[in-house]
C-alpha positions as CSV (number, residue, x, y, z in Angstrom):
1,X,-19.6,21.4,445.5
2,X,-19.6,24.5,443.7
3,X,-18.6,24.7,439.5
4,X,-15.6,27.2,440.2
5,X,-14.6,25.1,443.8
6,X,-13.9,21.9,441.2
7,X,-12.8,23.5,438.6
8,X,-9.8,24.8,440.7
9,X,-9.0,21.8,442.0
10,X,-9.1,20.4,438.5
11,X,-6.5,22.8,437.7
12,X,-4.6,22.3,440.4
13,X,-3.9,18.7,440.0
14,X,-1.8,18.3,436.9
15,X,0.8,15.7,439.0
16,X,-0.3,12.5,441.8
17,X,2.0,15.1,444.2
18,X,-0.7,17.6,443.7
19,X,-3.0,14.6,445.3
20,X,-1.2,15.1,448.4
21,X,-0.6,18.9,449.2
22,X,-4.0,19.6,448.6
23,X,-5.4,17.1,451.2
24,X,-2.7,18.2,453.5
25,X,-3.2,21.7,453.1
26,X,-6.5,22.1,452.3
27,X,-8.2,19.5,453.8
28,X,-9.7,17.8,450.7
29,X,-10.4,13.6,450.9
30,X,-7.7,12.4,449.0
31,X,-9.7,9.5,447.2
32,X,-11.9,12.7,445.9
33,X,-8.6,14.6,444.6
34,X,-7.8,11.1,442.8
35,X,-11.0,10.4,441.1
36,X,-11.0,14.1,440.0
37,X,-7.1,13.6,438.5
38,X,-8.1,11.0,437.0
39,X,-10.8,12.5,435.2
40,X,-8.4,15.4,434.0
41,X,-5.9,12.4,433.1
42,X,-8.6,10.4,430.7
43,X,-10.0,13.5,429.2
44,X,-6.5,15.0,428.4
45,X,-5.1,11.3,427.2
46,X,-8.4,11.2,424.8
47,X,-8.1,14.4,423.5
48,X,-4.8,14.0,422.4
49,X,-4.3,10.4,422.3
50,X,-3.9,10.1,418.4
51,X,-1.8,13.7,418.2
52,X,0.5,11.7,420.5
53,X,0.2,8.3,418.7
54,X,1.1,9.9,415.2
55,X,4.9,10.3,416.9
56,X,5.3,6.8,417.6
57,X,7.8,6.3,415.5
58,X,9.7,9.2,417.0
59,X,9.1,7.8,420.1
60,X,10.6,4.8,419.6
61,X,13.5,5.7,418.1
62,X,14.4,7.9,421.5
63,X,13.6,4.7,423.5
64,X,16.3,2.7,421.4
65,X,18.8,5.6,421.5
66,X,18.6,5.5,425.5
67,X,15.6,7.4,426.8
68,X,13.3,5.5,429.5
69,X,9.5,5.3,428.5
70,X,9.0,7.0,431.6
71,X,11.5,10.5,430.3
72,X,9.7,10.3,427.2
73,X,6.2,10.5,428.6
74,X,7.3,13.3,430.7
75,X,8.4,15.2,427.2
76,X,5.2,14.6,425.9
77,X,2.8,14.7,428.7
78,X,1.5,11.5,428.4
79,X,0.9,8.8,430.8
80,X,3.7,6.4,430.7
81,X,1.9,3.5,430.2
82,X,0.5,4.6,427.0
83,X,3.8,5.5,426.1
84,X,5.2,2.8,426.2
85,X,2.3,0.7,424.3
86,X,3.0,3.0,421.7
87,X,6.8,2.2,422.0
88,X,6.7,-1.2,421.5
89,X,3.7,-1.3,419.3
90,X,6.5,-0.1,416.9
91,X,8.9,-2.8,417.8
92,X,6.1,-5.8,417.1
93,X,4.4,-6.1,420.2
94,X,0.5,-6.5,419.9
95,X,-1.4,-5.0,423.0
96,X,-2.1,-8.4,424.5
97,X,1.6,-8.9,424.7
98,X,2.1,-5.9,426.2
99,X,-0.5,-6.3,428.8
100,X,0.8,-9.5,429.6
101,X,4.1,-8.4,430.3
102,X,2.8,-5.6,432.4
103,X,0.7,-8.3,434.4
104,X,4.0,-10.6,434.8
105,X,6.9,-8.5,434.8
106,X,9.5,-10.6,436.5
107,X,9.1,-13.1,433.0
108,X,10.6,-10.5,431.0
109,X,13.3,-11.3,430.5
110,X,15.4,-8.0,429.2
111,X,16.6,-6.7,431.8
112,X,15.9,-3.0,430.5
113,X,12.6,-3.1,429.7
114,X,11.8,-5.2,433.0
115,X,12.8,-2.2,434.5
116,X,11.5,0.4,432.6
117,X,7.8,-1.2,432.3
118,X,8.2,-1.2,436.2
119,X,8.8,2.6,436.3
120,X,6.6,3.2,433.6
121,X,3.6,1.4,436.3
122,X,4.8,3.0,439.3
123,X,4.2,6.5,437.9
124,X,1.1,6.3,436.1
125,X,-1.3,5.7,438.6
126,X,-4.1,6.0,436.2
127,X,-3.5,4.0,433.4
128,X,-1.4,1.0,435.5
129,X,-3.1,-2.1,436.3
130,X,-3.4,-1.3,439.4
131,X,-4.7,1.9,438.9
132,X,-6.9,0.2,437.0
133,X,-7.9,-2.6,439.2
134,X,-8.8,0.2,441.6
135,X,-10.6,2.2,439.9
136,X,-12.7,-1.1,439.4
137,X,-12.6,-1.6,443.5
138,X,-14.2,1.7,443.4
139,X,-17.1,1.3,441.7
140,X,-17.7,-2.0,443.3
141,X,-17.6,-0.4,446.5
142,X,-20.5,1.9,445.4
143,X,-22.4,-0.7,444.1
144,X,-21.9,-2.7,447.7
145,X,-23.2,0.6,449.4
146,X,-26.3,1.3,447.1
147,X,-27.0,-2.8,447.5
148,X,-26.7,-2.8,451.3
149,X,-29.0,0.6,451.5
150,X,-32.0,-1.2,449.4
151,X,-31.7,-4.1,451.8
152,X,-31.8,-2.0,454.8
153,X,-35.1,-0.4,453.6
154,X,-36.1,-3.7,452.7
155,X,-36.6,-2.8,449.1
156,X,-36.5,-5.8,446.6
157,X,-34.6,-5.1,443.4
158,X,-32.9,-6.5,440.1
159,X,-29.3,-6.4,439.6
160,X,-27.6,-5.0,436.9
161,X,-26.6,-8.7,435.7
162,X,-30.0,-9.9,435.7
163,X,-31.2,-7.5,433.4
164,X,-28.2,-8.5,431.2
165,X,-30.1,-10.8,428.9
166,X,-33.6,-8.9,428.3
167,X,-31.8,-5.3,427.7
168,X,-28.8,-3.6,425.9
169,X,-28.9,-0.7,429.0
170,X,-29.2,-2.2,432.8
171,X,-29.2,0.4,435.6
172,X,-27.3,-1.0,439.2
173,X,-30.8,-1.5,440.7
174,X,-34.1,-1.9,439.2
175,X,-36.8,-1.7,441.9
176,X,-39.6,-4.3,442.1
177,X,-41.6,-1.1,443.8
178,X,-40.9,2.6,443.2
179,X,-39.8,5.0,445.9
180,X,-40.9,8.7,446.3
181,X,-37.9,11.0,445.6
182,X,-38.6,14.8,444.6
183,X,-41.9,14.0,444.1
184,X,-41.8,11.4,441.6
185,X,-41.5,7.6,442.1
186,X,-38.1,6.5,441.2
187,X,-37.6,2.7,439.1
188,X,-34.5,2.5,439.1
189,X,-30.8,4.1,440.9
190,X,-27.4,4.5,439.4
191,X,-24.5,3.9,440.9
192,X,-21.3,6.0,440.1
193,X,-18.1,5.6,442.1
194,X,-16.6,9.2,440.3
195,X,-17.8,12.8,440.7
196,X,-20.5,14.8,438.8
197,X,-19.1,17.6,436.9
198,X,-21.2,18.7,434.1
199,X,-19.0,16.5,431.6
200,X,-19.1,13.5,433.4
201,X,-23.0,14.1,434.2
202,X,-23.4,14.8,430.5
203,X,-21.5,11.7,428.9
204,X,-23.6,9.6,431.1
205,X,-27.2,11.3,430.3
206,X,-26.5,10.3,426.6
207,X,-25.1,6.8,427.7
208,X,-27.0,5.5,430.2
209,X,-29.7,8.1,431.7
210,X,-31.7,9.0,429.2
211,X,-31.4,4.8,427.9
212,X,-32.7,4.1,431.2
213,X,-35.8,6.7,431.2
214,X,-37.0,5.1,428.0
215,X,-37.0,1.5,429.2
216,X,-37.3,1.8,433.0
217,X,-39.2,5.2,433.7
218,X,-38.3,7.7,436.3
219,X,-35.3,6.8,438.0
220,X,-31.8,8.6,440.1
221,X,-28.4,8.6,439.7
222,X,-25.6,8.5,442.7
223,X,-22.2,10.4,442.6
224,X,-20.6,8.9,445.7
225,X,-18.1,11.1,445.7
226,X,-20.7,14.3,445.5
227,X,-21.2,16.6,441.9
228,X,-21.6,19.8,441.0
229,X,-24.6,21.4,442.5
230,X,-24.8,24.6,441.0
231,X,-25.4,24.4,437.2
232,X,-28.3,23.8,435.4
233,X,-27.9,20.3,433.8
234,X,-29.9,19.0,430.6
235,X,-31.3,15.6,432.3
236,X,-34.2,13.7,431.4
237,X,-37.5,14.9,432.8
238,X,-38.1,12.4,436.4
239,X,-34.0,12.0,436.8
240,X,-33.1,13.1,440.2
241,X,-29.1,13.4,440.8
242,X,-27.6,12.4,444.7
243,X,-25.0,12.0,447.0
244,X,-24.0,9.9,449.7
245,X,-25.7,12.1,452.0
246,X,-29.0,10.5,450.7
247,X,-27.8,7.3,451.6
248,X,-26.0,7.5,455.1
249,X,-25.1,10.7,457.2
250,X,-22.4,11.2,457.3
251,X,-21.1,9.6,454.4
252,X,-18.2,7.1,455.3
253,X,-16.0,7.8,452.9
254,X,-13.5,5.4,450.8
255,X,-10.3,4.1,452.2
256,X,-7.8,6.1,450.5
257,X,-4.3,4.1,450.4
258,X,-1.1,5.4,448.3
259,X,-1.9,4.2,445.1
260,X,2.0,3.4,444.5
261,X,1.6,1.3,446.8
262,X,-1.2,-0.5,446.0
263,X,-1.2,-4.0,445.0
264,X,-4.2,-5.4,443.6
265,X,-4.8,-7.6,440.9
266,X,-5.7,-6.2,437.4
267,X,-9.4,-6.8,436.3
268,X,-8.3,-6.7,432.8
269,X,-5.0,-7.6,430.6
270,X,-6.0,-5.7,427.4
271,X,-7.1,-1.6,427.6
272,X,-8.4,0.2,425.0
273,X,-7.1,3.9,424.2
274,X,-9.2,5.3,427.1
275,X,-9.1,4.2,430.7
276,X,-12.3,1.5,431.6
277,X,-13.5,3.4,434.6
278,X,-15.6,1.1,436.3
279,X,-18.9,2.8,438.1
């Protein structure tokens, strides 16, 4: 995809509706338009995040005057699960209580803020747990498809968990033989269940790319859901940056299913101020 094709879209999907008129109209996957909101979502919520937080106590007294966590969010453009952390955070509630009323809601037992937590994870479909928990689907799903490739070539391979306990920084697949991609031999692939614009290619260079190069060698990196191929990006010398065309043709792409109505169990209770998106 081109820089100024994503960059549109990016703009173009400030709301989950967006999600759908552009698939219908323009033909777009829709599990593509969500991985690229939610990119706009976490980068927006972190930019802002303490901006937002330092009206917490505003906040809360508009929730105990009557307004739902999920109006207040919309006032300040905020997803309304963070809203309401912030929200109760000012009435006592520690973030492990929170989670755990999200994760059990009918054991709440006021009846208003039963209700209001259940809007307040309906409409953020980032930031929810089980926007959460699919997010995490996601990048197991790419990892299943990267593990299921190797074994089809026959290529023999260390896991991400097995490196665990000899290194701080453990690619998806460390290969017990190199293979010849772009005219280097490649260690080690990456597996990323998002797409590669130039931020999200350039927070993982500094994370886990050029980490990887130092310990491993020469190695690639997969955006299942395609990147950017038209800018000049600063990676490591012997990094090599694919889609799922390498892998299959065509691609079979990821079962998009309304995330509203989604049900899937949370991988994790307690969230930190940005989004976990699992790769």
């Amino acid at each position: 995809m081109k820089l100024k094709e994503y960059r549109e879209l990016y703009d173009h999907l400030a709301t989950p509706e967006d999600i759908d008129f552009l698939a219908e109209n323009f033909g777009y996957d829709k599990e593509l338009l969500l991985v690229i909101y939610t990119q706009r979502v976490v980068r927006d919520t972190t930019k802002r995040f303490y901006r937002v937080k330092d009206q917490a106590k505003k906040m809360a007294w508009e929730w105990q005057h009557g307004k739902s966590f999920a109006d207040i969010a919309r006032a300040f453009d905020f997803p309304p699960i963070l809203t309401a952390l912030m929200i109760l955070e000012q009435r006592k509630v520690n973030r492990k209580q929170f989670w755990k009323m999200l994760s059990d809601l009918d054991r709440v037992q006021d009846r208003r803020l039963r209700k209001e937590l259940g809007e307040a994870a309906k409409t953020d479909i980032v930031y929810s747990q089980e926007g959460t928990a699919r997010q995490y689907a996601r990048g197991r799903w790419g990892e299943a498809k990267l593990a299921t490739w190797l074994k089809g070539k026959g290529l023999e391979y260390r896991t991400e968990k097995d490196l665990r306990a000899e290194y701080d920084k453990t690619p998806d697949a460390l290969l017990h033989k190199p293979i010849d991609v772009d005219a280097s031999k490649k260690y080690w692939i990456e597996s990323k269940a998002t797409f590669g614009d130039p931020v999200e290619i350039k927070r993982h260079i500094k994370k886990q790319l050029e980490p990887y190069t130092e310990l491993f060698g020469d190695g690639m990196v997969v955006y299942w859901f395609g990147f950017v191929d038209d800018v000049e990006l600063p990676l490591p010398e012997g990094v090599s940056v694919v889609d799922a065309n390498f892998f299959e043709s065509p691609p079979v792409p990821y079962e998009y299913v309304p995330v509203t109505n989604e049900k899937v169990p949370a991988q994790s209770a307690e969230r930190g101020t940005e989004v976990d998106l699992a790769e």
